[in-house]
VMD Tcl script that builds the backbone (N, CA, C; Angstrom):
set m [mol new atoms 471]
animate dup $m
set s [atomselect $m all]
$s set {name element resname resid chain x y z} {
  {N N UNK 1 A 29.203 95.309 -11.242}
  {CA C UNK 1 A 29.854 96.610 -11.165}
  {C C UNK 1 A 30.671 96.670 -9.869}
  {N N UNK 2 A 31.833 97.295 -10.020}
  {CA C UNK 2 A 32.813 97.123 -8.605}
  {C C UNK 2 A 32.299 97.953 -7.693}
  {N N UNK 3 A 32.603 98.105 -6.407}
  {CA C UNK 3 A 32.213 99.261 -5.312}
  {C C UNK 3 A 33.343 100.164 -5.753}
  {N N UNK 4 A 33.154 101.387 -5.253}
  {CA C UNK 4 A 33.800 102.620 -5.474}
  {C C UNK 4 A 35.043 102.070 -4.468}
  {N N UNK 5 A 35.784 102.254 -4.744}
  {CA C UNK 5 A 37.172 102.416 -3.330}
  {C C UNK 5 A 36.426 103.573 -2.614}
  {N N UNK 6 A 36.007 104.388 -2.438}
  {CA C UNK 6 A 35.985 105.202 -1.409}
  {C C UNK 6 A 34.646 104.995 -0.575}
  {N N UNK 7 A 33.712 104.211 -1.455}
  {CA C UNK 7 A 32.435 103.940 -0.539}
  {C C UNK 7 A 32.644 102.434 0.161}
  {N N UNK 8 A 33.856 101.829 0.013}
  {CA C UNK 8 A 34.509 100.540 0.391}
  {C C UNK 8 A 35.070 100.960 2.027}
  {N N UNK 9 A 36.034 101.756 1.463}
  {CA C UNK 9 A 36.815 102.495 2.655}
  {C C UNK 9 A 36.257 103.242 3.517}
  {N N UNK 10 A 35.097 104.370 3.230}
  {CA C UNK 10 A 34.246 104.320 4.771}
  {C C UNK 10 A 33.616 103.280 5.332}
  {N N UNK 11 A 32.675 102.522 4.617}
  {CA C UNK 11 A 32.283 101.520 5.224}
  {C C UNK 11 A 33.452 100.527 6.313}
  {N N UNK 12 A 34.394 100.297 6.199}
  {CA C UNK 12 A 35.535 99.752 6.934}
  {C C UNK 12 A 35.979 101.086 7.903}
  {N N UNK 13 A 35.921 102.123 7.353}
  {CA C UNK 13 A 36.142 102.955 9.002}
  {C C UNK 13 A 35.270 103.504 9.646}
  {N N UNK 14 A 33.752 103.176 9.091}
  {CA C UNK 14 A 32.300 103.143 10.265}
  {C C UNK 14 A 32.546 102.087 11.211}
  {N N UNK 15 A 32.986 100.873 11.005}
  {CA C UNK 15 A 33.078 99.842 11.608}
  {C C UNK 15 A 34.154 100.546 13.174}
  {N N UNK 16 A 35.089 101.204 12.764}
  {CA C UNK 16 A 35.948 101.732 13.980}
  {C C UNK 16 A 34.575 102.490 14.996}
  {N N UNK 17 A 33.644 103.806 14.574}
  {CA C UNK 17 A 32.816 103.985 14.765}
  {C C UNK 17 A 31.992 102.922 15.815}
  {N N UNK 18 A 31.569 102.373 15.138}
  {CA C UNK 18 A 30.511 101.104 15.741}
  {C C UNK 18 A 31.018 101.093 16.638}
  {N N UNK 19 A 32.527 100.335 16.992}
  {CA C UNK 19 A 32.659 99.337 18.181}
  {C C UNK 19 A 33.233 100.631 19.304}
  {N N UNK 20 A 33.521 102.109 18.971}
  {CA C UNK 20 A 33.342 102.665 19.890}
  {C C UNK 20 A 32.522 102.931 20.667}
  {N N UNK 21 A 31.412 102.716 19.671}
  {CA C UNK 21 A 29.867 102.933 20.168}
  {C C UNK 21 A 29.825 101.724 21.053}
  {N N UNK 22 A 29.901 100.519 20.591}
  {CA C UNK 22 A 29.520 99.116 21.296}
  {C C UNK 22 A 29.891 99.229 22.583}
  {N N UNK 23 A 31.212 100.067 22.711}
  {CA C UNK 23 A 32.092 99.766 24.208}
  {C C UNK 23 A 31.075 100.972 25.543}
  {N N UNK 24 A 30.178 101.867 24.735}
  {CA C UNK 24 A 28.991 102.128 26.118}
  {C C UNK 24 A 27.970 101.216 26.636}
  {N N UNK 25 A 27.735 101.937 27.134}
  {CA C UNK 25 A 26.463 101.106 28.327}
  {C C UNK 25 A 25.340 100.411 27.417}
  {N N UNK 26 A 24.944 99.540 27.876}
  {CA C UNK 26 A 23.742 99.097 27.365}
  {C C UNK 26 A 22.417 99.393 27.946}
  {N N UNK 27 A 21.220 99.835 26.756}
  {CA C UNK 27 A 20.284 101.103 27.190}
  {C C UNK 27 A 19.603 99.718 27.913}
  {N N UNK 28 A 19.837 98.392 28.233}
  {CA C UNK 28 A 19.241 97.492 29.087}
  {C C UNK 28 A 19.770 97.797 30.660}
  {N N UNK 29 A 20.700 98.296 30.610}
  {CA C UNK 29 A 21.140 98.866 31.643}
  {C C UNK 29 A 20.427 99.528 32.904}
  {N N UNK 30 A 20.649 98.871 34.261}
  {CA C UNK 30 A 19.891 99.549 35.011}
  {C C UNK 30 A 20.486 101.238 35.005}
  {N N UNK 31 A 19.450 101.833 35.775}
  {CA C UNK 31 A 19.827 103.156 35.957}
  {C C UNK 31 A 20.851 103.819 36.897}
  {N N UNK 32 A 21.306 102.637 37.355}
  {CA C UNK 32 A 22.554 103.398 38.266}
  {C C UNK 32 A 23.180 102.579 38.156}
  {N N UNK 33 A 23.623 101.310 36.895}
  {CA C UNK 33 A 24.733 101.102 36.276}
  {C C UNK 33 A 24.782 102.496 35.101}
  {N N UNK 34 A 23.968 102.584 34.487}
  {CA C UNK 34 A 23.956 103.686 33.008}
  {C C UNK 34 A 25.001 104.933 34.009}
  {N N UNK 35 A 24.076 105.555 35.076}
  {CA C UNK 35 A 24.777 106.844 35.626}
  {C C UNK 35 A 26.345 106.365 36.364}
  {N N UNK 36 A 26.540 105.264 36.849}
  {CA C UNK 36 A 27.820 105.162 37.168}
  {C C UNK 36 A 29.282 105.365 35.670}
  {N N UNK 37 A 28.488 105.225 34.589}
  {CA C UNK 37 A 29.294 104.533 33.385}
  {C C UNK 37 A 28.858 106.179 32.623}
  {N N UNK 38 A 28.029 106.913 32.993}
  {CA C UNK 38 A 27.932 108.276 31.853}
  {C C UNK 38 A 29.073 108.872 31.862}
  {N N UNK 39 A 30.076 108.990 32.669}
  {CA C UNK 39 A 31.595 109.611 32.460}
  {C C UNK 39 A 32.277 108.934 31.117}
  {N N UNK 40 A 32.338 108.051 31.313}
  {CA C UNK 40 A 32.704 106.754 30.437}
  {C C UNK 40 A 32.122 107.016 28.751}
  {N N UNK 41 A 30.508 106.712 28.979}
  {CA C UNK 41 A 30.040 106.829 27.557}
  {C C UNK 41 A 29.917 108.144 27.207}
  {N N UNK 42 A 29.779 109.314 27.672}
  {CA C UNK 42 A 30.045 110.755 27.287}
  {C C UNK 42 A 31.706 110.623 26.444}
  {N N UNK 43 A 32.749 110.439 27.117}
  {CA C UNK 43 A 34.295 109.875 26.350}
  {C C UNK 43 A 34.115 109.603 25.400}
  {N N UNK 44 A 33.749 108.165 25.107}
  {CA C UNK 44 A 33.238 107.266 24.272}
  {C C UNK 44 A 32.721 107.586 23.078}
  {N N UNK 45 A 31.521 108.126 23.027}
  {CA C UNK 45 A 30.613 109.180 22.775}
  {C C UNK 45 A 31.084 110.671 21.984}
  {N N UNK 46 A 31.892 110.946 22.658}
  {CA C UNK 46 A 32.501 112.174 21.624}
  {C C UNK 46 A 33.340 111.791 20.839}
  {N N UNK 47 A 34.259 111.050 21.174}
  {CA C UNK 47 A 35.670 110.036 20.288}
  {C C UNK 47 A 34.813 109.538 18.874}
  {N N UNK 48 A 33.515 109.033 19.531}
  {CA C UNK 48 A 33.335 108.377 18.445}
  {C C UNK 48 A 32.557 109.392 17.298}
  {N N UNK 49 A 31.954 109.923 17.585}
  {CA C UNK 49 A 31.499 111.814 17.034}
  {C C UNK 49 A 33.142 112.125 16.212}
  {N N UNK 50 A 33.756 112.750 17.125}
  {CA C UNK 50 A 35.116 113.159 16.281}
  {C C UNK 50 A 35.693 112.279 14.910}
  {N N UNK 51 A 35.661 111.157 15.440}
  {CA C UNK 51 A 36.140 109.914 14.556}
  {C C UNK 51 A 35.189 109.717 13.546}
  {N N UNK 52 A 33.601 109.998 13.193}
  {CA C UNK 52 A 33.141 110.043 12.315}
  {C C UNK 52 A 33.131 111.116 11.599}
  {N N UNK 53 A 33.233 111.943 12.677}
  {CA C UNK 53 A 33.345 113.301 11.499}
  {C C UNK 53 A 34.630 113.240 10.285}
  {N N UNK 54 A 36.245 112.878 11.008}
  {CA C UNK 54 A 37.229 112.970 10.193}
  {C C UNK 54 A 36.791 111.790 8.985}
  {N N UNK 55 A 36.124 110.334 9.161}
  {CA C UNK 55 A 35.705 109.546 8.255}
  {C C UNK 55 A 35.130 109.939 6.981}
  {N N UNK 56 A 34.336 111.206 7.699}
  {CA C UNK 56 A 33.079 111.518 6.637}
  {C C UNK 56 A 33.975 112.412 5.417}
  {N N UNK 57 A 34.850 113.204 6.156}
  {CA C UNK 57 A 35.648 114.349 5.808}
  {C C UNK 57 A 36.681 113.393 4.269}
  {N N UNK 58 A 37.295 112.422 5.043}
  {CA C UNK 58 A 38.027 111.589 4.392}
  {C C UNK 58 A 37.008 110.625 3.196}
  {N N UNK 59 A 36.009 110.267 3.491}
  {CA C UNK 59 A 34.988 109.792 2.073}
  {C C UNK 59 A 35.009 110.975 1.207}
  {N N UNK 60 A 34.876 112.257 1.683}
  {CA C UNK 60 A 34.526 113.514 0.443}
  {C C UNK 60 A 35.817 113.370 -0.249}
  {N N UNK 61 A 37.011 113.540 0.309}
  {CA C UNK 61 A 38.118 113.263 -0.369}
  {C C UNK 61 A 38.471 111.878 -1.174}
  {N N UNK 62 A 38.336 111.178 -0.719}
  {CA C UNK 62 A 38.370 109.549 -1.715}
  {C C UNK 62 A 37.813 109.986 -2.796}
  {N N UNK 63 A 36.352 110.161 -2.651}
  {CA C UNK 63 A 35.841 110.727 -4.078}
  {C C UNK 63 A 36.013 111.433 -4.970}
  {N N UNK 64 A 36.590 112.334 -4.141}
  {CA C UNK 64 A 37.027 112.930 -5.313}
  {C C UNK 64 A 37.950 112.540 -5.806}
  {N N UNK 65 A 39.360 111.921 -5.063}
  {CA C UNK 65 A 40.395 111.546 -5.840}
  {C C UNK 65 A 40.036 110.116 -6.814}
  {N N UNK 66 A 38.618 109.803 -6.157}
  {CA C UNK 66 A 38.513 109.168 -7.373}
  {C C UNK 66 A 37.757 109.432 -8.769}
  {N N UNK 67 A 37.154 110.407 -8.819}
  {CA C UNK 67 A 36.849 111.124 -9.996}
  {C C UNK 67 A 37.775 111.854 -10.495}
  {N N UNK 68 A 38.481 112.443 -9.792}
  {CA C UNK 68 A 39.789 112.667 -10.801}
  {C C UNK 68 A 40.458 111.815 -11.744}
  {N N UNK 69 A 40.639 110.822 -10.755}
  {CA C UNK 69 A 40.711 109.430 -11.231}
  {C C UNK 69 A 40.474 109.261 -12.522}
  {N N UNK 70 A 39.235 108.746 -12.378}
  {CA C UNK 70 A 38.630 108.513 -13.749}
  {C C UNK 70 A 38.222 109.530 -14.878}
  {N N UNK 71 A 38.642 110.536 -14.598}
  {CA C UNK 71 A 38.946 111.740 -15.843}
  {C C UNK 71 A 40.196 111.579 -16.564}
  {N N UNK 72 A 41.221 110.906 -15.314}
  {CA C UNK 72 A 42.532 111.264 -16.186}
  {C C UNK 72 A 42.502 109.642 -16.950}
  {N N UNK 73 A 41.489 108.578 -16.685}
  {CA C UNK 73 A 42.115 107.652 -17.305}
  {C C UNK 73 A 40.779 107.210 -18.166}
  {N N UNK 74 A 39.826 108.085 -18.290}
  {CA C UNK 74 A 39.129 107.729 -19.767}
  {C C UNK 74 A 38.572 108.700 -20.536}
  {N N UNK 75 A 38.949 110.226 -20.388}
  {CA C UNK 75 A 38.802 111.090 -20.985}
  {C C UNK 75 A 39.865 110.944 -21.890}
  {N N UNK 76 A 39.341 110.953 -23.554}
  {CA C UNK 76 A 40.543 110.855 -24.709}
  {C C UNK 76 A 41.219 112.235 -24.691}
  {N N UNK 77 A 40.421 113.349 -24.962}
  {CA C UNK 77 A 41.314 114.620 -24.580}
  {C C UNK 77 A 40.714 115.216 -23.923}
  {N N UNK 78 A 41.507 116.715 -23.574}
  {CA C UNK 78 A 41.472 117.667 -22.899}
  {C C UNK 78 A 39.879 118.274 -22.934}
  {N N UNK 79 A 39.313 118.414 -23.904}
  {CA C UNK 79 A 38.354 119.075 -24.027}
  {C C UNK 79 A 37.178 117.819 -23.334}
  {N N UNK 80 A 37.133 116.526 -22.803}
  {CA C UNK 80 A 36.344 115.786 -22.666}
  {C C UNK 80 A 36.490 116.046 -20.984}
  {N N UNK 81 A 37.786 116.688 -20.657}
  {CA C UNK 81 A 37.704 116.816 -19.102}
  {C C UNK 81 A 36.982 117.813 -18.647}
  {N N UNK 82 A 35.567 118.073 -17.567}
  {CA C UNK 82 A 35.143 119.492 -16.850}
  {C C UNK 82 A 35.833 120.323 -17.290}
  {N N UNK 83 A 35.615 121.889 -17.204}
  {CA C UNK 83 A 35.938 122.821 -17.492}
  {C C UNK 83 A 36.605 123.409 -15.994}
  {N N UNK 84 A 35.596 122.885 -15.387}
  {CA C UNK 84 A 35.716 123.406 -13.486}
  {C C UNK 84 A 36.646 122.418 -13.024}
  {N N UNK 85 A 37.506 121.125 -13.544}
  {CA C UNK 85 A 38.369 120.597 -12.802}
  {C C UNK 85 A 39.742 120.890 -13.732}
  {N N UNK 86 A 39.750 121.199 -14.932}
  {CA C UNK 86 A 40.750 122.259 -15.599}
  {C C UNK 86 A 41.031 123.660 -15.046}
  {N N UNK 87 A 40.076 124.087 -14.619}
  {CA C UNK 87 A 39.912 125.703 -14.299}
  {C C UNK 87 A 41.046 125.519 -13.180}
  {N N UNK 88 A 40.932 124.361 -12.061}
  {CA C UNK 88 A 41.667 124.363 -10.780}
  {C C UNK 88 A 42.733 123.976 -10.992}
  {N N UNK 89 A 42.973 123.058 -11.723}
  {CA C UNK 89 A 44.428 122.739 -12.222}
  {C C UNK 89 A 45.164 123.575 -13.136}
  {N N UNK 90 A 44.161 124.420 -13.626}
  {CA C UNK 90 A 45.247 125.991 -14.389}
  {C C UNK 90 A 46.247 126.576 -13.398}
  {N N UNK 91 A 44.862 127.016 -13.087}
  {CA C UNK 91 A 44.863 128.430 -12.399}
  {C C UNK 91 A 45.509 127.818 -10.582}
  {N N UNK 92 A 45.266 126.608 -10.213}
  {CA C UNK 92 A 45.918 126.021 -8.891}
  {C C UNK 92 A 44.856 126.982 -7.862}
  {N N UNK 93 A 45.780 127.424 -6.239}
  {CA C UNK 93 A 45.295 127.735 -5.471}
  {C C UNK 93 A 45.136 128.976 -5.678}
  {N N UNK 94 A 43.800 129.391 -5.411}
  {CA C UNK 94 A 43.849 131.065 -5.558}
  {C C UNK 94 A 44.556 132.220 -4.585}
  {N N UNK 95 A 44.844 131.565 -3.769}
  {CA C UNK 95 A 46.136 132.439 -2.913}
  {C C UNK 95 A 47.374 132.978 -3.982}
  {N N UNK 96 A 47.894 132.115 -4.488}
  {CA C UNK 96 A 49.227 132.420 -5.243}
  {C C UNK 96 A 48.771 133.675 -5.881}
  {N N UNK 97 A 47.469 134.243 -6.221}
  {CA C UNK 97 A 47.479 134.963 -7.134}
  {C C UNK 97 A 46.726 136.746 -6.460}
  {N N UNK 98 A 47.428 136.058 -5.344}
  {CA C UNK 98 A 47.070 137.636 -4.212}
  {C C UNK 98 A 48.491 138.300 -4.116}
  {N N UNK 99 A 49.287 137.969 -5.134}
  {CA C UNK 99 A 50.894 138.901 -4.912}
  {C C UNK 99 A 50.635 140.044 -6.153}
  {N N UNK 100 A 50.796 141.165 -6.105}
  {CA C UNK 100 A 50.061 142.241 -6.957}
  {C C UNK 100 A 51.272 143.126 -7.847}
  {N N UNK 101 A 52.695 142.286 -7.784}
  {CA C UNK 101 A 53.803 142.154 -8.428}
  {C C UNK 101 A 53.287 141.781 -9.682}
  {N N UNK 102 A 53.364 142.732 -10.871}
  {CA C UNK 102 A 53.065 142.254 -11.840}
  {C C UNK 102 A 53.857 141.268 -12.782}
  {N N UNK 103 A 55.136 140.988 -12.730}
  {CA C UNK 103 A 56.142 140.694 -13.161}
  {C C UNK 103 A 55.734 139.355 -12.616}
  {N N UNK 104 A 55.776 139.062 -11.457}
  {CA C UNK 104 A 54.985 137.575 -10.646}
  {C C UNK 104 A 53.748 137.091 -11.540}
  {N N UNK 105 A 52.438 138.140 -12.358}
  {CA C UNK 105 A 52.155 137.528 -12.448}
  {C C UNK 105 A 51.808 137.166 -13.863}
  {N N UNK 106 A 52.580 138.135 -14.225}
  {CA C UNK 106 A 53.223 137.630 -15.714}
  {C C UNK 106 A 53.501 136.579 -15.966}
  {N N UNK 107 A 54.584 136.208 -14.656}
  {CA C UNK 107 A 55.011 134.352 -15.115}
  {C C UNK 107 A 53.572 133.585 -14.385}
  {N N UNK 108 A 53.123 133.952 -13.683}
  {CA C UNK 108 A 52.101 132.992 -13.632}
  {C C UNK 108 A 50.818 132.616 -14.844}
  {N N UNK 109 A 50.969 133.675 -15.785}
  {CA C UNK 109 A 49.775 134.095 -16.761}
  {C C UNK 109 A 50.474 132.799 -17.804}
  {N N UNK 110 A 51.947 133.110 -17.637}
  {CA C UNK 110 A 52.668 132.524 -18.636}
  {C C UNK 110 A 52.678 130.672 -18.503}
  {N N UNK 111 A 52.922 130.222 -17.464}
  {CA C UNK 111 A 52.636 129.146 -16.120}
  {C C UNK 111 A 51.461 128.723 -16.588}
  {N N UNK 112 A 50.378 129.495 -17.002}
  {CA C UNK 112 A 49.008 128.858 -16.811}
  {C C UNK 112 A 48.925 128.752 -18.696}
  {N N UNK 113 A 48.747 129.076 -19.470}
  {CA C UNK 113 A 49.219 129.485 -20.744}
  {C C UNK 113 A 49.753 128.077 -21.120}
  {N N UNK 114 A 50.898 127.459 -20.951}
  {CA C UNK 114 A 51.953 126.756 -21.366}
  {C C UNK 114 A 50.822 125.610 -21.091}
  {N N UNK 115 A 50.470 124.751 -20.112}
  {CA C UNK 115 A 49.723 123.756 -19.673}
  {C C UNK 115 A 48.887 123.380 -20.803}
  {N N UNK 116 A 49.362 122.187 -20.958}
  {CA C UNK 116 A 48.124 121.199 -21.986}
  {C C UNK 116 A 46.710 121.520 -21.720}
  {N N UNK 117 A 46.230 121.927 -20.472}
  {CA C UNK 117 A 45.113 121.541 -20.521}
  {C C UNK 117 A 44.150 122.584 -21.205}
  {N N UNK 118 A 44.803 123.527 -21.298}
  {CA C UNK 118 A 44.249 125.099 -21.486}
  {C C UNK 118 A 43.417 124.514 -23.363}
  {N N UNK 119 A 44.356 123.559 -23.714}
  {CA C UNK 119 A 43.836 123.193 -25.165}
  {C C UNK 119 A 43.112 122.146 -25.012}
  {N N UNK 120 A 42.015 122.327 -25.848}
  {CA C UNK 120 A 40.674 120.531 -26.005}
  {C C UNK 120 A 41.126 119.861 -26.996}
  {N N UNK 121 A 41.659 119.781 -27.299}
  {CA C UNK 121 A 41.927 118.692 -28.737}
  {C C UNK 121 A 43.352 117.910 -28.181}
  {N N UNK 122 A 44.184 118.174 -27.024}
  {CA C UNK 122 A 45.281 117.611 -26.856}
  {C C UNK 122 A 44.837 116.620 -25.997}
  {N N UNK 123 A 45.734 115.407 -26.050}
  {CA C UNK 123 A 45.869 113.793 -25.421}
  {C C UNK 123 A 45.583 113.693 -23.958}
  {N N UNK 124 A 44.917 113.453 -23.203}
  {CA C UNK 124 A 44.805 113.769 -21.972}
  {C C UNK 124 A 45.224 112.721 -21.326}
  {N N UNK 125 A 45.547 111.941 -21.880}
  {CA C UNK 125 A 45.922 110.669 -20.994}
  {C C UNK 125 A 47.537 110.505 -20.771}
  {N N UNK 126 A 47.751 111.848 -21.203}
  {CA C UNK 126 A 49.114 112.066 -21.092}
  {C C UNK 126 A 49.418 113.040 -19.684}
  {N N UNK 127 A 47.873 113.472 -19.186}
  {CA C UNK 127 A 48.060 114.686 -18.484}
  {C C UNK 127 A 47.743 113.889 -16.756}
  {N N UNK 128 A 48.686 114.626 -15.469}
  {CA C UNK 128 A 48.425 114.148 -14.677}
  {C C UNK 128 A 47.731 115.209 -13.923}
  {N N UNK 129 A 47.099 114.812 -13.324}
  {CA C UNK 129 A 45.624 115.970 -12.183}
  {C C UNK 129 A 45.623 115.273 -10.971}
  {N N UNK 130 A 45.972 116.976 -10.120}
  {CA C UNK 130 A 46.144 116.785 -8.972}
  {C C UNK 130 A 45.726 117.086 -8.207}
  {N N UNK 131 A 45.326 115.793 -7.183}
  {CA C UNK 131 A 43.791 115.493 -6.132}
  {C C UNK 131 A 43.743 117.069 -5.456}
  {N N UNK 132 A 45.002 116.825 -4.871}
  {CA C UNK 132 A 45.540 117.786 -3.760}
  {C C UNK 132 A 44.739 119.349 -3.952}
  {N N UNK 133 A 45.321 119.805 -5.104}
  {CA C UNK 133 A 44.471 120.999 -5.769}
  {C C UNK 133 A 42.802 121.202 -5.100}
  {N N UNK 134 A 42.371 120.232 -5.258}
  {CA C UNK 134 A 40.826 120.179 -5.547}
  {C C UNK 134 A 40.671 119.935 -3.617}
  {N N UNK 135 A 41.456 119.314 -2.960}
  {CA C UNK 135 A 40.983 118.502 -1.675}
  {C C UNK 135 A 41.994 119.390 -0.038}
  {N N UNK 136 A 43.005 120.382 -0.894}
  {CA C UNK 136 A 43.804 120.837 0.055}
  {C C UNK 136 A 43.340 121.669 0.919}
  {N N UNK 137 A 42.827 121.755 2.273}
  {CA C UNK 137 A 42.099 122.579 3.011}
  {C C UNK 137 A 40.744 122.346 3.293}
  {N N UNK 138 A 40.310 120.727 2.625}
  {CA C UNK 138 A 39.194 120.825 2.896}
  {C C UNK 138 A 38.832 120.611 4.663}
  {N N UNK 139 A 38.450 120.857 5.114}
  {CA C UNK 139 A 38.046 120.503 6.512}
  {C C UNK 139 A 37.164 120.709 7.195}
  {N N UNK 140 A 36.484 119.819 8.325}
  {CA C UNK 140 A 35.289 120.376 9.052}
  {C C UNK 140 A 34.201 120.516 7.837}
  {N N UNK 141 A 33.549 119.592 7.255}
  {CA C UNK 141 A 32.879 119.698 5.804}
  {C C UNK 141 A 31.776 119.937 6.727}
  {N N UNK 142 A 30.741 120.829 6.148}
  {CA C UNK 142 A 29.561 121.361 6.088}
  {C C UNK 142 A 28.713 121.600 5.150}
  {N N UNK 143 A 28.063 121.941 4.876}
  {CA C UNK 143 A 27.292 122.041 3.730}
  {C C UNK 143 A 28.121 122.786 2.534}
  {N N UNK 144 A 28.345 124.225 3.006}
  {CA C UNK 144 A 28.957 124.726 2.183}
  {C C UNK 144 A 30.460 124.494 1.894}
  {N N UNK 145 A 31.161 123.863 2.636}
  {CA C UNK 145 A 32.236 123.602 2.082}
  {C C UNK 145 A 32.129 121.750 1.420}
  {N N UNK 146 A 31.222 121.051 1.715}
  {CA C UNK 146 A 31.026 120.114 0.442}
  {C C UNK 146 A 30.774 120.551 -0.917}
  {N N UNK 147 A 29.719 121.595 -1.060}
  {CA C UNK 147 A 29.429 122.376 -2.331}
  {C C UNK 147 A 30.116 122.606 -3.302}
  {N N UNK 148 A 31.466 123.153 -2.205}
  {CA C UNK 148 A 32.300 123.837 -2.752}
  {C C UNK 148 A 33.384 123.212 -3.314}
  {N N UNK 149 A 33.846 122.193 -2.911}
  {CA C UNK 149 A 34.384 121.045 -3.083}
  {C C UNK 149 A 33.770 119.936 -4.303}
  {N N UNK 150 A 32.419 119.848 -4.337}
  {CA C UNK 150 A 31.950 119.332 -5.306}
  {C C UNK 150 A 32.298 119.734 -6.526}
  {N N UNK 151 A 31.798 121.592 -6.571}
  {CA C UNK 151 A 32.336 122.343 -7.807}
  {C C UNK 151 A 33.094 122.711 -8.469}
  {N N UNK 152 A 35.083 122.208 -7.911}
  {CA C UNK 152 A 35.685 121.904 -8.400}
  {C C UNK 152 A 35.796 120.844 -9.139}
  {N N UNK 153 A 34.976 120.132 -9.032}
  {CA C UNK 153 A 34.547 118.968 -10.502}
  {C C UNK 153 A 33.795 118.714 -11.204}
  {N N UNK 154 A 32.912 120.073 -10.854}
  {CA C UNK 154 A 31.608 119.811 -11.662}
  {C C UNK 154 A 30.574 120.048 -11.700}
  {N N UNK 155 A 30.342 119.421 -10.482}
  {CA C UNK 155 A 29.641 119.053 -9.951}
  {C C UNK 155 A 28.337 120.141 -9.115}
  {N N UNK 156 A 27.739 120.551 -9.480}
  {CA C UNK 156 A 26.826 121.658 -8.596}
  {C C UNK 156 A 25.527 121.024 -8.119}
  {N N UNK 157 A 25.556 121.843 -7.071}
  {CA C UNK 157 A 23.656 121.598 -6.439}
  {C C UNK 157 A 22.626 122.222 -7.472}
}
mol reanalyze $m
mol bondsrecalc $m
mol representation Tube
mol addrep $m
């Protein structure tokens, strides 16, 4: 069975991780080499904190773009795709739909309406789904915004 591309691709940017880590002190270290060098590995030390965090941030996203992925290329139709990763690709970002112009959202009713996906019996491998939708804003992942992110595909705790 292949590795996921996205559990491939953190593993290769833990490695950045690591050798930030590698470049502090060694806990063999006497104690007033360690305290001469704590300016140093405190630096070090947070860089490498920051840098895992955006890693981790960037695996939630791989995944998902790769389950999208594999919806759009072995689901036969529409009706075989989530309901919750259709729902987001209808309906898109829920901002657009804070303009209280009814005429706006007429065409958006109309916008969402027209889309293949709204029907289960149509060809889906005709249909393209977009990561972006599902992954735009994700940031600073925490519990609840992994959740939340999950459940645009499906996916629930």
């Amino acid at each position: 069975m292949a590795i996921s591309s996205a559990l491939r691709k953190f593993s290769e940017r833990l490695q950045e991780v690591e050798y930030l880590w590698s470049l502090c002190s060694s806990a063999e270290a006497s104690l007033q080499e360690r305290s001469a060098a704590a300016p140093k590995d405190n630096a070090l030390l947070r860089g490498a904190l920051v840098l895992l965090c955006s890693h981790i941030e960037g695996f939630f996203e791989d995944l998902i773009n790769e389950v999208l992925g594999a919806y759009g290329k072995l689901a036969a139709t529409v009706g075989r795709i989530p309901r919750e990763i259709r729902a987001v690709q209808v309906i898109g970002r829920p901002d657009r739909w804070l303009n209280s112009d009814p005429l706006r959202r007429l065409s958006l009713i109309q916008e969402c309406i027209q889309t293949p996906l709204v029907l289960d019996q149509y060809d889906a491998t005709t249909i393209k789904i977009d990561p972006e939708l599902h992954t735009k804003g994700f940031a600073n992942p925490g519990t609840i915004e992994i959740e939340s992110l999950f459940k645009t595909v499906g996916i629930s705790a």
